[in-house]
PDBQT receptor file of N, H, CA, C and O in Angstrom, charges set to zero:
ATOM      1  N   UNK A   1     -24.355-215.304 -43.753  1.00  0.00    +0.000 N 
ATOM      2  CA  UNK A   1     -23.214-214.666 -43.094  1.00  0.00    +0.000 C 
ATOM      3  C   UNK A   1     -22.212-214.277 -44.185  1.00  0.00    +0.000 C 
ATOM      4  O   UNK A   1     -21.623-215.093 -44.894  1.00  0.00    +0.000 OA
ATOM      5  N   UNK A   2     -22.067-212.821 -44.254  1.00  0.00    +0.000 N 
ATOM      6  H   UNK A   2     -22.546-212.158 -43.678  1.00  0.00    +0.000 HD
ATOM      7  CA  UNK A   2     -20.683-212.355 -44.766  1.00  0.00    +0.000 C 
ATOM      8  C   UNK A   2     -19.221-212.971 -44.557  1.00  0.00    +0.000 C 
ATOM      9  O   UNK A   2     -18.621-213.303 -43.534  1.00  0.00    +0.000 OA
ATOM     10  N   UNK A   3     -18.938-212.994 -45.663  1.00  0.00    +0.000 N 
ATOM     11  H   UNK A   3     -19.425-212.725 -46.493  1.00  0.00    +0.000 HD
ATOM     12  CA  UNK A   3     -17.186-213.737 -45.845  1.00  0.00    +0.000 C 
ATOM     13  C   UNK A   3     -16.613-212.986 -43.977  1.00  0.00    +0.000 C 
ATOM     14  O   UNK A   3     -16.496-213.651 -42.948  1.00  0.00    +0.000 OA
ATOM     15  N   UNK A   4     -16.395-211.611 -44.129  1.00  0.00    +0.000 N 
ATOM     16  H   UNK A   4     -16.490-211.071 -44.965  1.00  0.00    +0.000 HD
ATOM     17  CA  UNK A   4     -15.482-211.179 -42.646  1.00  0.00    +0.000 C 
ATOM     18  C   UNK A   4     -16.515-211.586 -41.388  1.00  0.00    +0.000 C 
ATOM     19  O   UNK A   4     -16.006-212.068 -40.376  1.00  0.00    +0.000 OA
ATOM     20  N   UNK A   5     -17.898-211.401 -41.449  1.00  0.00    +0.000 N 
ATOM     21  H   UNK A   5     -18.312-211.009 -42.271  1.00  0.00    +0.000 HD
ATOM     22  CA  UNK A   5     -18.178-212.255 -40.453  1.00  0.00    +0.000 C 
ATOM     23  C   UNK A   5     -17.927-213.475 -39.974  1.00  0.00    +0.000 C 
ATOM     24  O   UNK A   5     -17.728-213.746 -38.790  1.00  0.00    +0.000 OA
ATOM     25  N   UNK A   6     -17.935-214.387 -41.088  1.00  0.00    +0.000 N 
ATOM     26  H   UNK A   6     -18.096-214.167 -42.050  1.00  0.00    +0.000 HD
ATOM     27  CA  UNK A   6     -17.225-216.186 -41.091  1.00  0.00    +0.000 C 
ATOM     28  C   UNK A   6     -16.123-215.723 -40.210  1.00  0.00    +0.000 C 
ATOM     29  O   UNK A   6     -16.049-215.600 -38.987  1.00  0.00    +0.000 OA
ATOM     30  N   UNK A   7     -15.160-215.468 -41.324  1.00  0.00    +0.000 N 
ATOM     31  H   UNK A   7     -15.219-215.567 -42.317  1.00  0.00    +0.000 HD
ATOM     32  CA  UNK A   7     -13.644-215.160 -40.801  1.00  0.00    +0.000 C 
ATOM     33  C   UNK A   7     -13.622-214.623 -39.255  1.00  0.00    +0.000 C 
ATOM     34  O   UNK A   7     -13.197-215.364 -38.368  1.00  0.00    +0.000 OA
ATOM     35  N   UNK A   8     -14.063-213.400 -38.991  1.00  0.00    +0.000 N 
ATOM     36  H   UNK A   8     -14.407-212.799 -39.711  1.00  0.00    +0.000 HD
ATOM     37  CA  UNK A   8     -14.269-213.453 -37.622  1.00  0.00    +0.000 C 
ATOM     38  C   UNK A   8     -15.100-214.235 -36.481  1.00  0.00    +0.000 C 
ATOM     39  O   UNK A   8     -15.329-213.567 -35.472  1.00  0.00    +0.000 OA
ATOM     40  N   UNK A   9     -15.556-215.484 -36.503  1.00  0.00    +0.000 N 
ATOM     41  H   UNK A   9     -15.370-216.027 -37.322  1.00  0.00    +0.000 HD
ATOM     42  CA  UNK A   9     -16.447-216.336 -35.920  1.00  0.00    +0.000 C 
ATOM     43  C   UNK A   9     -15.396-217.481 -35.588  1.00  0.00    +0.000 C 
ATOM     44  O   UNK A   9     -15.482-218.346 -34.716  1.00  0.00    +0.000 OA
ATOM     45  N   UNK A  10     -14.181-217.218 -36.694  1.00  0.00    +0.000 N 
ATOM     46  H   UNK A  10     -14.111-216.516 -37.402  1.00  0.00    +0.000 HD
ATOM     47  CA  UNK A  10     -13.187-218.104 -36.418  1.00  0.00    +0.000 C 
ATOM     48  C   UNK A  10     -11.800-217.622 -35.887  1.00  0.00    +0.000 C 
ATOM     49  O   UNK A  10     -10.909-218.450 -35.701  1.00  0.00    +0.000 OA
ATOM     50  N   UNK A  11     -11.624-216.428 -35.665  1.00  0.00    +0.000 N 
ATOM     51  H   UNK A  11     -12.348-215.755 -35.817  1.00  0.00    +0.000 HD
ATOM     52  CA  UNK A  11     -10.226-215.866 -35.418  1.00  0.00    +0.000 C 
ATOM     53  C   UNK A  11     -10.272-214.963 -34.315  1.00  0.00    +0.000 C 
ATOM     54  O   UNK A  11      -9.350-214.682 -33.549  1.00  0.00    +0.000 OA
ATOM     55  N   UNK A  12     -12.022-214.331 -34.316  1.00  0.00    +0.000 N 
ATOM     56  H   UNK A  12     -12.771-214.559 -34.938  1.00  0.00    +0.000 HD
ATOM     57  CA  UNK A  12     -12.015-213.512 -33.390  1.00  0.00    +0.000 C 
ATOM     58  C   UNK A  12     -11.820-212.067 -33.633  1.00  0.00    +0.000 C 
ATOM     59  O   UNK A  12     -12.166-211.653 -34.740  1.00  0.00    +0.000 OA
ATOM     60  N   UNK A  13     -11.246-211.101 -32.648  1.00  0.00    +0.000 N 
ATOM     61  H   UNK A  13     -10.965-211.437 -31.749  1.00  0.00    +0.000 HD
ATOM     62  CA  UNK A  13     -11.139-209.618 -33.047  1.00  0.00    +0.000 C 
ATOM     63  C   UNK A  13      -9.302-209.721 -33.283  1.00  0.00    +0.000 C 
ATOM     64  O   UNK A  13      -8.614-208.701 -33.250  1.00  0.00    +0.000 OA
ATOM     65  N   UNK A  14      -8.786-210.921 -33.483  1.00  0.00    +0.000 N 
ATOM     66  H   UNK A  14      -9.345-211.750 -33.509  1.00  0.00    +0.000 HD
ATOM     67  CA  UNK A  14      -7.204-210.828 -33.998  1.00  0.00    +0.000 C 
ATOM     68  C   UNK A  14      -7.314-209.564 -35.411  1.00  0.00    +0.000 C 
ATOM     69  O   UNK A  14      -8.260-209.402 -36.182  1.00  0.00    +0.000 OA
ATOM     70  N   UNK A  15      -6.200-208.937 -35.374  1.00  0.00    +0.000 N 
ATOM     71  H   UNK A  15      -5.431-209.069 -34.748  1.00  0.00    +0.000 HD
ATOM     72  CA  UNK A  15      -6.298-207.922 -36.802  1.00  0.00    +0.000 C 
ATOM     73  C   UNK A  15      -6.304-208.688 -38.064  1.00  0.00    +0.000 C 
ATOM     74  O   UNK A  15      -5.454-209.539 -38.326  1.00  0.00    +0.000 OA
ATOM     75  N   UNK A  16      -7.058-208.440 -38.661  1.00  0.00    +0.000 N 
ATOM     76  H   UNK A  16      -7.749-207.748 -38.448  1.00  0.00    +0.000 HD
ATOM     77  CA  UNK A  16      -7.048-208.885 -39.949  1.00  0.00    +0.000 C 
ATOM     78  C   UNK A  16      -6.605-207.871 -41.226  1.00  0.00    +0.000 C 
ATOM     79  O   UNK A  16      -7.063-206.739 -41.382  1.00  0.00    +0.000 OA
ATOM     80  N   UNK A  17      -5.627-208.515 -42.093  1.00  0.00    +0.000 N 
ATOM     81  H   UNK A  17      -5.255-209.435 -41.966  1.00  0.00    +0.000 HD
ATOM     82  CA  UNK A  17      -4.933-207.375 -42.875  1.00  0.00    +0.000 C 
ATOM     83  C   UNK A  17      -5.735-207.879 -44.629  1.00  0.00    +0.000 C 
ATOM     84  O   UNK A  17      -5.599-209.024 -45.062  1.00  0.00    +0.000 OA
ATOM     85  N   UNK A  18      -6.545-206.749 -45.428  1.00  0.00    +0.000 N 
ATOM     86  H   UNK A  18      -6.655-205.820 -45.076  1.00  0.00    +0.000 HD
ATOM     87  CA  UNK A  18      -7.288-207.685 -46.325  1.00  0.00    +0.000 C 
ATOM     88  C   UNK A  18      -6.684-206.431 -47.851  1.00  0.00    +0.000 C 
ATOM     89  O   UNK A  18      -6.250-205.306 -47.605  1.00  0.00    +0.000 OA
ATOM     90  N   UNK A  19      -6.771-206.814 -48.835  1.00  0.00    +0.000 N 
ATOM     91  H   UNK A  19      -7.123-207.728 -49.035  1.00  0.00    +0.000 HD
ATOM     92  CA  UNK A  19      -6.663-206.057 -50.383  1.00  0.00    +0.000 C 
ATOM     93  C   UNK A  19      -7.689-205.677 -50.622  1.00  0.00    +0.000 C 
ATOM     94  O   UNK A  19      -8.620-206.477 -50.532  1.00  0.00    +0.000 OA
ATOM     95  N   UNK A  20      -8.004-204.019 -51.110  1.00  0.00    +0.000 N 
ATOM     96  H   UNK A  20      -7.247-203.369 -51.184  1.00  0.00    +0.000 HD
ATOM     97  CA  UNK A  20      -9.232-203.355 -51.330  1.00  0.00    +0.000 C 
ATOM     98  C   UNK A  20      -8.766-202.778 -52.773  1.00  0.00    +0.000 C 
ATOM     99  O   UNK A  20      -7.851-203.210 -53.474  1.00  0.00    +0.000 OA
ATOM    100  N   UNK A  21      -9.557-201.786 -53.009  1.00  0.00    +0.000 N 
ATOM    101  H   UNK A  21     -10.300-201.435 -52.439  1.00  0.00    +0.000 HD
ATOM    102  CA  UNK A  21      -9.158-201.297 -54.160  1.00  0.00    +0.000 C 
ATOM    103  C   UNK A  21     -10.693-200.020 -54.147  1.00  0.00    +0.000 C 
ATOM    104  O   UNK A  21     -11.830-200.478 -54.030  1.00  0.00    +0.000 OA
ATOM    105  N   UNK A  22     -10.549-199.067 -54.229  1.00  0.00    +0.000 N 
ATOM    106  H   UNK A  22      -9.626-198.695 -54.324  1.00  0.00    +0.000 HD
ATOM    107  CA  UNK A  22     -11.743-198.202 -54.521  1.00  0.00    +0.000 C 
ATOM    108  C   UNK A  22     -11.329-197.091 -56.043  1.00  0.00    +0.000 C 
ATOM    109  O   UNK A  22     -10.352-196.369 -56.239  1.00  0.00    +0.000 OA
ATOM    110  N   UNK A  23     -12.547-197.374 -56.900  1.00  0.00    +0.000 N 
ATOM    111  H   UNK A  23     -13.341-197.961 -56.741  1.00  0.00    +0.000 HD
ATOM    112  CA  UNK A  23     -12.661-196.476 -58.009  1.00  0.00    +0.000 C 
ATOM    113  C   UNK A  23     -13.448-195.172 -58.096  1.00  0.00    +0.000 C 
ATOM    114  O   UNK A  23     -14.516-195.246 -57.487  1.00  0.00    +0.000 OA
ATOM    115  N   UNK A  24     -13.219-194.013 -58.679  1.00  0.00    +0.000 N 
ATOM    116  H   UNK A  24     -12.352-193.953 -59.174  1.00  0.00    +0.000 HD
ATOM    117  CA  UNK A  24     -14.030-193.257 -58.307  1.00  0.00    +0.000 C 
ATOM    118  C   UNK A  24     -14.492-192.647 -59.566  1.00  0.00    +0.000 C 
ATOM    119  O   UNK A  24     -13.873-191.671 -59.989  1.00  0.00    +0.000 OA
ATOM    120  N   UNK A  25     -15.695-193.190 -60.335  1.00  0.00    +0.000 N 
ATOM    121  H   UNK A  25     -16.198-193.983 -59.991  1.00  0.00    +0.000 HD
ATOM    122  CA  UNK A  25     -15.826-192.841 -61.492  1.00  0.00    +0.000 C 
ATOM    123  C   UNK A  25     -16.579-191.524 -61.568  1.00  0.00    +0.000 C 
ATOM    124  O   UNK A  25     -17.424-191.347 -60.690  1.00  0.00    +0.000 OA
ATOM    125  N   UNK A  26     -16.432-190.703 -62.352  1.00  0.00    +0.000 N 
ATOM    126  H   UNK A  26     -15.746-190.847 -63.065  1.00  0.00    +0.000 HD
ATOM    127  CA  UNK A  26     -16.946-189.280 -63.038  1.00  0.00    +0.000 C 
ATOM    128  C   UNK A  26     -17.140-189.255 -64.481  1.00  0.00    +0.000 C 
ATOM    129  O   UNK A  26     -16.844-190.171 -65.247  1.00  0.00    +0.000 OA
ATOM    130  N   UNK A  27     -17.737-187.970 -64.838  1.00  0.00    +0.000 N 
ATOM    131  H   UNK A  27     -17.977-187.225 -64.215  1.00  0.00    +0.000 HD
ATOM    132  CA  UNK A  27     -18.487-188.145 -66.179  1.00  0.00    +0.000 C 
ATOM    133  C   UNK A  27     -17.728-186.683 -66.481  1.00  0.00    +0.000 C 
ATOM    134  O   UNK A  27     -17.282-186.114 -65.485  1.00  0.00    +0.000 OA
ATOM    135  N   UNK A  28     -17.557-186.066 -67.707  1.00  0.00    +0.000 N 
ATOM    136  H   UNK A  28     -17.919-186.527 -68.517  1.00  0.00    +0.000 HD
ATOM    137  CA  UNK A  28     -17.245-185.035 -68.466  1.00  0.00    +0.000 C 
ATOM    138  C   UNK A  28     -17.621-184.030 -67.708  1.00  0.00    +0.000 C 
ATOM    139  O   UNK A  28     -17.565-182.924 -68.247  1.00  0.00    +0.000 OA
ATOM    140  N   UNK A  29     -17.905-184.069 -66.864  1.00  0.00    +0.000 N 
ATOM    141  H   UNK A  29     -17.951-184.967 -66.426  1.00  0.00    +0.000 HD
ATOM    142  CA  UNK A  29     -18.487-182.339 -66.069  1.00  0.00    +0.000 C 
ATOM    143  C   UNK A  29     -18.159-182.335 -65.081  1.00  0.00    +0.000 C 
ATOM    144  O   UNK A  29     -18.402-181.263 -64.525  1.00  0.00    +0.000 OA
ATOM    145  N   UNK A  30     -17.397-183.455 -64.137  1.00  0.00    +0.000 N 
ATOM    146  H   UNK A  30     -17.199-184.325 -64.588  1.00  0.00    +0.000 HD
ATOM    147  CA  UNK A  30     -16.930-183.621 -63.041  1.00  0.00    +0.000 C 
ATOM    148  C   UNK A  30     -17.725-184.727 -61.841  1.00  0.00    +0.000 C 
ATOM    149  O   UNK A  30     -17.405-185.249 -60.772  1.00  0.00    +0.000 OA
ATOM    150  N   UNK A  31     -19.006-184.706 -62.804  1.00  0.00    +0.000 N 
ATOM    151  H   UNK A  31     -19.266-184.282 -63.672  1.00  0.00    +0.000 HD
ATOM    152  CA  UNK A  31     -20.506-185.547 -61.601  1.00  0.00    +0.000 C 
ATOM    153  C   UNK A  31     -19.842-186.847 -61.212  1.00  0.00    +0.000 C 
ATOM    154  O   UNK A  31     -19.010-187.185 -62.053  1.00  0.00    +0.000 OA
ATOM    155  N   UNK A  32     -19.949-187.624 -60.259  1.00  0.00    +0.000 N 
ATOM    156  H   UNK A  32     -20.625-187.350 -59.576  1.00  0.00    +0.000 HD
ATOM    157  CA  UNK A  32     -19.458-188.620 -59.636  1.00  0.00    +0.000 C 
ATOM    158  C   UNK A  32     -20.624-189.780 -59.962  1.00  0.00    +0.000 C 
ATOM    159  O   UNK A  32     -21.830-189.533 -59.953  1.00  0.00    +0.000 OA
ATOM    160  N   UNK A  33     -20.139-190.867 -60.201  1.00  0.00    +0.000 N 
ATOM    161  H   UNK A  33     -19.159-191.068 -60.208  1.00  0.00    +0.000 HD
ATOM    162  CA  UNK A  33     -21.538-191.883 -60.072  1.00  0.00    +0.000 C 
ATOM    163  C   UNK A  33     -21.465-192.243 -59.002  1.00  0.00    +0.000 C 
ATOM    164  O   UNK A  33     -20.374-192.238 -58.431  1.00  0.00    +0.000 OA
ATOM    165  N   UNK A  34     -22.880-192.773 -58.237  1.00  0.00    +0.000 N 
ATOM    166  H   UNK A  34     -23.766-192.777 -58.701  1.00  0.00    +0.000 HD
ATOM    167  CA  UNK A  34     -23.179-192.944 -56.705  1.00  0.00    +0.000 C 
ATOM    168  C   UNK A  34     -23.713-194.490 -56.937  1.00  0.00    +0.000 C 
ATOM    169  O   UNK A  34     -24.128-194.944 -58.003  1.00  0.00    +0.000 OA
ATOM    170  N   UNK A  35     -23.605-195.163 -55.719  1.00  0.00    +0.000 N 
ATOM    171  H   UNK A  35     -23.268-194.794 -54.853  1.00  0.00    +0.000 HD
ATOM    172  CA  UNK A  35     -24.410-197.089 -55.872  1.00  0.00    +0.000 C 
ATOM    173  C   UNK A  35     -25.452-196.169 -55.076  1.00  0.00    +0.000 C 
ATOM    174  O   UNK A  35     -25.167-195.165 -54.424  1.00  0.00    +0.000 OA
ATOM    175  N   UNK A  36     -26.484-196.622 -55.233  1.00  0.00    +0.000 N 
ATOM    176  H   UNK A  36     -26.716-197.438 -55.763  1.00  0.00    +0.000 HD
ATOM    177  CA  UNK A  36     -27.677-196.564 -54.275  1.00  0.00    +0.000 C 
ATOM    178  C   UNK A  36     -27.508-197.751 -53.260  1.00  0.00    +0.000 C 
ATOM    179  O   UNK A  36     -27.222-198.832 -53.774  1.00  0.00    +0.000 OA
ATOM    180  N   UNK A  37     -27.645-197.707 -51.878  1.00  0.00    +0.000 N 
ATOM    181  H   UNK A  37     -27.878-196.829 -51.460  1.00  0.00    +0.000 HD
ATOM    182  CA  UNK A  37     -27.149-198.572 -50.675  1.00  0.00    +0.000 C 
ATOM    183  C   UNK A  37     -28.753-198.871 -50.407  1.00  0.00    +0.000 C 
ATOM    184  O   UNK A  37     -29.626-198.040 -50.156  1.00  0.00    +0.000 OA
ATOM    185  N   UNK A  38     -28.876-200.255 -50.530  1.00  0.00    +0.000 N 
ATOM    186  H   UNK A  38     -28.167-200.929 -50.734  1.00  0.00    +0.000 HD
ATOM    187  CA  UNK A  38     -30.037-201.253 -49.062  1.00  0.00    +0.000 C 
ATOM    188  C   UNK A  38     -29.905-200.578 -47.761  1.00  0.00    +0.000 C 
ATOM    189  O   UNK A  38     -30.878-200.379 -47.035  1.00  0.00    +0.000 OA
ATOM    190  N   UNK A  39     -28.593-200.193 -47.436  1.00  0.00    +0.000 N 
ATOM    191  H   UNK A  39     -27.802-200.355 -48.026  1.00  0.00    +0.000 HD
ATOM    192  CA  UNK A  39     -28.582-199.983 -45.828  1.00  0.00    +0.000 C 
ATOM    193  C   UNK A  39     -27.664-199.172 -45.511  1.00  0.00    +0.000 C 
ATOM    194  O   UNK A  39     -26.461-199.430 -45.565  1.00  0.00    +0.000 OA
ATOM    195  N   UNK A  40     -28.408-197.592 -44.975  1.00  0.00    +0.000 N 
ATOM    196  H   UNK A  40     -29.385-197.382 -44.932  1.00  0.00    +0.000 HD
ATOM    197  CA  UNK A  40     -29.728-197.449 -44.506  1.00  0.00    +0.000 C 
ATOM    198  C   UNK A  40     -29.721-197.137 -45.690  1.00  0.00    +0.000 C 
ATOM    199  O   UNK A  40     -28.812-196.829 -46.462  1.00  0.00    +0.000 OA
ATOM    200  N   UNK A  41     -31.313-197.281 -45.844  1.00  0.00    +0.000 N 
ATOM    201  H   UNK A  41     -32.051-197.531 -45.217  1.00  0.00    +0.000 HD
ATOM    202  CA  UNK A  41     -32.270-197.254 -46.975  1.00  0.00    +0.000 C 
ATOM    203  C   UNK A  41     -32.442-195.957 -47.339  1.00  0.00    +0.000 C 
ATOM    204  O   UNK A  41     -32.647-195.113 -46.467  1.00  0.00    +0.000 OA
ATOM    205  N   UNK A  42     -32.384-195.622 -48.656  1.00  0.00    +0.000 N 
ATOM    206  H   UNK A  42     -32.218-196.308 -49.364  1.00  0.00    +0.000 HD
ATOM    207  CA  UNK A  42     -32.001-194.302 -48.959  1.00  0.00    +0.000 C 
ATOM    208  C   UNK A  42     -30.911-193.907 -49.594  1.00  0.00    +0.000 C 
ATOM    209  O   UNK A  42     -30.782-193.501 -50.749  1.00  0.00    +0.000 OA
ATOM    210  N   UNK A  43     -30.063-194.072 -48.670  1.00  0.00    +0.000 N 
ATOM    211  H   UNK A  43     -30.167-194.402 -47.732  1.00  0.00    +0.000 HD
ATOM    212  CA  UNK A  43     -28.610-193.572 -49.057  1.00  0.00    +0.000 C 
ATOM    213  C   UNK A  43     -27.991-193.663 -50.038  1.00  0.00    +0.000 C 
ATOM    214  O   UNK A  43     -28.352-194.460 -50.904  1.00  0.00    +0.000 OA
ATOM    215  N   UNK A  44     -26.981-192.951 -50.185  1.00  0.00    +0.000 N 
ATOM    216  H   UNK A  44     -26.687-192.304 -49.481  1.00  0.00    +0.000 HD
ATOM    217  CA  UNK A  44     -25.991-193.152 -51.548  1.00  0.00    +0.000 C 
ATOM    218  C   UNK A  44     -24.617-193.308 -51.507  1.00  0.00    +0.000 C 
ATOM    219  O   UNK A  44     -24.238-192.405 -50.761  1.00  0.00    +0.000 OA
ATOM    220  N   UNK A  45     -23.437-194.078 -51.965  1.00  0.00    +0.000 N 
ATOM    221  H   UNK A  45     -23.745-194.812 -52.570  1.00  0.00    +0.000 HD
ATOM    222  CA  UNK A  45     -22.293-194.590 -51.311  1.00  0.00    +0.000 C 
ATOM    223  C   UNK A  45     -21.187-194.396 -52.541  1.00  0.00    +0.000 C 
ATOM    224  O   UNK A  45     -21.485-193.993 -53.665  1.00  0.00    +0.000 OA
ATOM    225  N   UNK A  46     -19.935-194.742 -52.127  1.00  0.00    +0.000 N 
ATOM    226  H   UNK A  46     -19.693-195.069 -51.213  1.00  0.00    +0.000 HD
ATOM    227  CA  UNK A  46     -19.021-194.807 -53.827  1.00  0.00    +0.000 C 
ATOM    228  C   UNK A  46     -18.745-196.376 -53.562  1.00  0.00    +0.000 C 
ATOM    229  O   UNK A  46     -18.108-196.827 -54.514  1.00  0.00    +0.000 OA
ATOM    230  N   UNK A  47     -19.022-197.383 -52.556  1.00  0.00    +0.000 N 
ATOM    231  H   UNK A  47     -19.539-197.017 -51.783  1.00  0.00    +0.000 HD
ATOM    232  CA  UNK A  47     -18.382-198.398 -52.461  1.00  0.00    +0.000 C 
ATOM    233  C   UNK A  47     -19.647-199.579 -51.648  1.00  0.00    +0.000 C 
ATOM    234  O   UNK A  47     -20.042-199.200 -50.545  1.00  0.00    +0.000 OA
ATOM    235  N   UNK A  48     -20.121-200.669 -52.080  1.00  0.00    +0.000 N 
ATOM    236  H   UNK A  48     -19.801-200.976 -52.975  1.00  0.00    +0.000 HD
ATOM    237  CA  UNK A  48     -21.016-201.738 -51.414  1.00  0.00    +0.000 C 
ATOM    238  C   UNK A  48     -20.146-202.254 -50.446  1.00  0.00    +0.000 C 
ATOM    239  O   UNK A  48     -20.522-203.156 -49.697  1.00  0.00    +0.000 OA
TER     240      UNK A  48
């Protein structure tokens, strides 16, 4: 079980307020780097 799943198993659908942060890295030509995602399988994401 995922950390916000726990957390919600114990609090419920109360709002939860959490700190993120997203980077968006590029290379000299403008290209973006992508994570390759488990799920769905295939895909490509800027953030796990």
């Amino acid at each position: 079980m995922g950390y916000i799943q726990n957390l919600r198993s114990k609090i419920g659908h109360e709002p939860i307020i959490l700190v993120g942060a997203v980077t968006i890295i590029h290379d000299q030509r403008g290209a973006v780097l992508l994570q390759k995602r488990k799920f769905p399988e295939g895909s490509w994401g800027l953030e796990d």
